[in-house]
C-alpha positions in Angstrom: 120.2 99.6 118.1 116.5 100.3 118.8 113.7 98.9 116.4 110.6 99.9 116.4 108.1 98.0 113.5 105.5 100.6 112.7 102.2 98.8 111.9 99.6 99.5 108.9 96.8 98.8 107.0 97.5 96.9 103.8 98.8 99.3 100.9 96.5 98.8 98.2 97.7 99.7 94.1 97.0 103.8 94.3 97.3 104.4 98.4 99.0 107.3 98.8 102.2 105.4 100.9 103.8 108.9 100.9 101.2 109.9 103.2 101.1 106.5 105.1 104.7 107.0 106.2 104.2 110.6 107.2 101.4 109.9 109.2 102.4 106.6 110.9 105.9 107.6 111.8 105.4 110.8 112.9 104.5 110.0 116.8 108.0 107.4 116.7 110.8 109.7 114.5 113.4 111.9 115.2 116.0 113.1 113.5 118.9 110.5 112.8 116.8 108.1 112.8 117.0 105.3 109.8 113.6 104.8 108.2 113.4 101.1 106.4 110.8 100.7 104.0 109.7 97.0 102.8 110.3 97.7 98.5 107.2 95.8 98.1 104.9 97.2 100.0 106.2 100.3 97.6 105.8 98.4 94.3 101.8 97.2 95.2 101.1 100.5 96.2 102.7 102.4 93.7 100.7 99.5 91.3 103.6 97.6 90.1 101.7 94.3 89.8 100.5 91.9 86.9 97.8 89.6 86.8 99.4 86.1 85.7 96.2 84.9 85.6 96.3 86.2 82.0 99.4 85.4 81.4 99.8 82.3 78.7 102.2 80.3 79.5 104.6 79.0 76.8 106.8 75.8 76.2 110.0 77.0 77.8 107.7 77.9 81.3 106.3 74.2 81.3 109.4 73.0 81.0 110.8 75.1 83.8 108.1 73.6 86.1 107.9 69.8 85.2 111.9 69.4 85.3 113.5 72.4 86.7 111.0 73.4 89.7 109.5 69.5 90.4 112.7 67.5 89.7 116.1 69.7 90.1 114.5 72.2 93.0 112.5 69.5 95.0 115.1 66.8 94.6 118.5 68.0 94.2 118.9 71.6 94.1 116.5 71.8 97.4 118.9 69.3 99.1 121.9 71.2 98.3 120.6 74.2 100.2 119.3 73.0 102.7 115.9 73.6 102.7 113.4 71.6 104.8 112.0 68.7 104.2 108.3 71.1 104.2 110.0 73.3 101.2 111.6 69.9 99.6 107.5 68.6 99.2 105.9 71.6 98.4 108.4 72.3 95.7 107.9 68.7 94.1 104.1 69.5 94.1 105.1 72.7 92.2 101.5 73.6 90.3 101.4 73.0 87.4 99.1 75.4 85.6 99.8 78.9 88.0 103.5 77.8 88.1 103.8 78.0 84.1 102.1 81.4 83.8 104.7 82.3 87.0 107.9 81.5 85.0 106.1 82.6 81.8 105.9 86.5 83.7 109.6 85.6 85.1 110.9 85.4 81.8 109.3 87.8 80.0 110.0 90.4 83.4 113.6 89.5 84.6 115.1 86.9 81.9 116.4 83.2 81.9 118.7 83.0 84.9 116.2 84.4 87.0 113.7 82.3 85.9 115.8 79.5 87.1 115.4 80.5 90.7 112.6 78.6 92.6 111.1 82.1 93.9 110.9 85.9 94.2 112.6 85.3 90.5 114.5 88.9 89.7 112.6 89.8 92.9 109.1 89.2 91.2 107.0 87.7 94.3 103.6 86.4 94.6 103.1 86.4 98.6 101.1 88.9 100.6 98.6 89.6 97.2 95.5 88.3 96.0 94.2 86.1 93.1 96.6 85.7 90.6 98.7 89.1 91.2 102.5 89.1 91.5 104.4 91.7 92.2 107.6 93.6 90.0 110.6 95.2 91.3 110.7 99.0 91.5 112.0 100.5 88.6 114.3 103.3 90.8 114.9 102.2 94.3 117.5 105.1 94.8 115.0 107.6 93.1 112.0 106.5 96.0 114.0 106.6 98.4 115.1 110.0 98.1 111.2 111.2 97.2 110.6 109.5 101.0 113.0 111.2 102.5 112.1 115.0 101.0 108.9 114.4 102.0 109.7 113.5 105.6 111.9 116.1 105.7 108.9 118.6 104.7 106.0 117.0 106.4 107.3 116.3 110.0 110.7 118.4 109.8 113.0 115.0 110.6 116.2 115.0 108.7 116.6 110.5 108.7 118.0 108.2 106.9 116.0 105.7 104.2 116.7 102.6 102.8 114.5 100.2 100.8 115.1 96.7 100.9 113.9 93.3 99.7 114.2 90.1 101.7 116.1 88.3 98.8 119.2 87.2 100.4 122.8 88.5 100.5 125.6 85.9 101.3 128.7 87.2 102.4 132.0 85.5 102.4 134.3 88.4 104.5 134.4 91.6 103.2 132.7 89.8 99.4 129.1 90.2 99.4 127.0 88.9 96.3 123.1 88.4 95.7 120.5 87.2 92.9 118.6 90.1 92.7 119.5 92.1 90.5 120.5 96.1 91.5 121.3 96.0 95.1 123.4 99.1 96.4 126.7 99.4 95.4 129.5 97.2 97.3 127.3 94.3 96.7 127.5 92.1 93.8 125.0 90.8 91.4 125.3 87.9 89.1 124.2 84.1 88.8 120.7 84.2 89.0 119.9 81.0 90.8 123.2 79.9 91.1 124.5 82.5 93.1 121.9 81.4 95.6 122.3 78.1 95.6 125.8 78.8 96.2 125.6 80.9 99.2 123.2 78.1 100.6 124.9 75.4 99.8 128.2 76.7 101.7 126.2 78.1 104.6 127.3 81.5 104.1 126.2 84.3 106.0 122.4 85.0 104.8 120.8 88.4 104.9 118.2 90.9 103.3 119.0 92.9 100.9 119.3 96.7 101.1 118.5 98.2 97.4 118.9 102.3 98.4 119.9 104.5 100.5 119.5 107.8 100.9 120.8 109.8 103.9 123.9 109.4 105.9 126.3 107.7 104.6 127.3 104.2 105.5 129.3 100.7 104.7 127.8 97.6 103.0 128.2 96.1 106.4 126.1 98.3 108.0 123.5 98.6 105.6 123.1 94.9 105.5 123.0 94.9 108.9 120.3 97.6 109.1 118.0 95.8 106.3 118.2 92.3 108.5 117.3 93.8 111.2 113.9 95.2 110.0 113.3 91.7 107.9 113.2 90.0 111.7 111.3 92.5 113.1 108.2 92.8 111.0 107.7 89.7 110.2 105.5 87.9 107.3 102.3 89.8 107.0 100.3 86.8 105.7 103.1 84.4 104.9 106.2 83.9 104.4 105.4 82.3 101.0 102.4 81.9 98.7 101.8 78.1 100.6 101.8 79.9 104.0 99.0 82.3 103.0 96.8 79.4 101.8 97.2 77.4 104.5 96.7 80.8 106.9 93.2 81.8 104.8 92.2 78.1 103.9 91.7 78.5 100.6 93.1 77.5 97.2 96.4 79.9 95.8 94.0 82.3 93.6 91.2 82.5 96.0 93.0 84.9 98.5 91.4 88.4 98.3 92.5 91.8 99.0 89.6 91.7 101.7 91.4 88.6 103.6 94.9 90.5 103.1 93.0 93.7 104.7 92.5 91.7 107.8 95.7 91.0 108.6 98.5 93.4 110.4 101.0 94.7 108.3 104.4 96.2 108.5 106.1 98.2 105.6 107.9 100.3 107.9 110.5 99.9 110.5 112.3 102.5 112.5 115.7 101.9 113.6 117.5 104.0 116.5 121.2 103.4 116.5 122.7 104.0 119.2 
């Protein structure tokens, strides 16, 4: 296959991605083509955020933080997945104050066994936004990705494939594929919340994105998986892979990041695969 990352300016709450896509792909497409969209560059835009800076954290959240995140994550849980000895200490340092209000949104947004997960809980993420946003789900995956494709289908006359995917991970054991987020397309399964990730980690499993719709020509799990991987590699981490990452990249404390900073940065929502 061919992939080609299209690059963009930062999709602000109200840009108008329908028009972003139509007029950043329209030198690159053709028809046939598979046209993967980042789901979170959709959710921002489409203003699918909330400010947790508001958010009052309860006791349930602390507790989350102090023994779940600091102790079980950063100790034991961190170990048994094999995360680095980087993750391991950034995990024990787990803030305190932004973490509660974080787990507080968790639970309130995507419920107790995705609260449990030490990130993108119920695929609620932080990274690549400002201050004290984080960003929710989409609410119709299959529903978006079917607007996308009518529109390209109008705009530029291209009859292509879309999917929309997260970078919340898929294991696969065989032909059995399972996930923690919750509503990925159908042939993969959802359940466990954390501990279907820790899982898959733990027994070095297969590890991909996950692809949440698509809408075109039809094709297997295996593919689609396939398909949503290969557009996670290619276009990278905008301004970090994770919340740490864009602090250390800008220099400044977790809330201090601005949509200015993120404006300054490449970004890449779309990706354009060629099979051939």
């Amino acid at each position: 296959m061919k992939v080609k990352v299209v690059k963009t300016r930062y999709w602000q709450p109200g840009e108008d991605y329908l028009a972003a896509i139509a007029d950043n792909t329209r030198r690159f497409l053709r028809d046939g083509d598979v046209l993967v969209v980042s789901e979170k560059a959709l959710s921002v835009a489409k203003g699918s955020i909330v400010d947790e800076g508001v958010v009052e954290a309860g006791l349930l959240a602390r507790i989350l933080v102090v023994f779940w995140m600091r102790f079980l994550w950063g100790r034991f849980f961190g170990r048994l997945c094999h995360f680095r000895d980087e993750t391991l200490v950034r995990l024990r340092n787990y803030p305190l104050e932004e973490g509660a209000r974080h787990k507080q949104s968790a639970l309130r947004c995507a419920g107790f066994m995705q609260a449990l997960k030490y990130g993108s809980e119920g695929g609620i993420d932080m990274s690549n936004l400002p201050l004290s946003y984080a960003c929710l789900p989409l609410k119709s995956t299959q529903e978006e990705a079917k607007r996308i494709r009518s529109m390209l289908e109008e705009k530029l006359k291209k009859r292509v494939t879309v999917v929309i995917s997260d970078t919340d991970s898929t294991f696969s054991y065989r032909s059995f594929h399972f996930t923690s987020r919750p509503n990925p397309i159908k042939g993969i399964k959802s359940f466990g919340g954390a501990f279907s990730f820790i899982a898959g980690r733990a027994l070095r499993l297969r590890q991909r994105a996950t692809p949440l719709a698509v809408v075109g020509e039809e094709m297997g799990v295996e593919e689609a998986l396939n398909l949503a991987e290969a557009a996670h590699h290619a276009r990278g981490y905008g301004a970090g892979r994770t919340v740490w990452d864009m602090r250390r990249r800008f220099g400044v404390d977790f809330s201090k990041v601005t949509w200015e900073m993120l404006g300054e940065v490449d970004h890449s929502p779309i990706v354009i695969i060629r099979r051939n």
